[in-house]
C-alpha positions in Angstrom: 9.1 29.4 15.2 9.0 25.7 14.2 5.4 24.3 14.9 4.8 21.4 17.7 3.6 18.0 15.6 1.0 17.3 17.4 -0.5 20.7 17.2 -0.8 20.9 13.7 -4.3 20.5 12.0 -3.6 17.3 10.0 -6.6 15.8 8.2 -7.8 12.3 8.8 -6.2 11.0 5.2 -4.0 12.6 2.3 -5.4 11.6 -1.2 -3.6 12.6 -3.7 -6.8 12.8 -6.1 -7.7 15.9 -3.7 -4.8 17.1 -2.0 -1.1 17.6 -2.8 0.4 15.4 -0.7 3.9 17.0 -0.7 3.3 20.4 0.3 -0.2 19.5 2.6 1.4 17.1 4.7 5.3 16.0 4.4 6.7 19.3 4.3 4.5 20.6 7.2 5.4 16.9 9.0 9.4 17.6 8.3 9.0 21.1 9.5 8.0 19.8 12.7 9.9 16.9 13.0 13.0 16.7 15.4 13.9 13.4 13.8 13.3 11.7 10.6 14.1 7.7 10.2 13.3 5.9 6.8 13.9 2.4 5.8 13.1 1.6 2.3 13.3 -1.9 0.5 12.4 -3.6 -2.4 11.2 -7.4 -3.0 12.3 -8.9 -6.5 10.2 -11.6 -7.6 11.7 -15.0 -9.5 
């Protein structure tokens, strides 16, 4: 059964020095997500 977002235990911060970012906290997040937006961009300097 697909876990409520807010009732997860997430920690204060994700560092990747300590924690594995991918599998402690955006696969859980995706899990519970119903929706997922992303914008991405990039700035190119002259």
């Amino acid at each position: 059964m697909p876990q409520i977002l807010r009732e997860h235990p997430w920690k204060i911060s994700y560092s990747s020095n300590t924690h594995h970012t991918i599998t402690d906290f955006y696969i859980p997040a995706l899990e519970c997500a119903v929706q997922y937006d992303r914008k991405a961009g990039f700035r190119k300097d002259y």
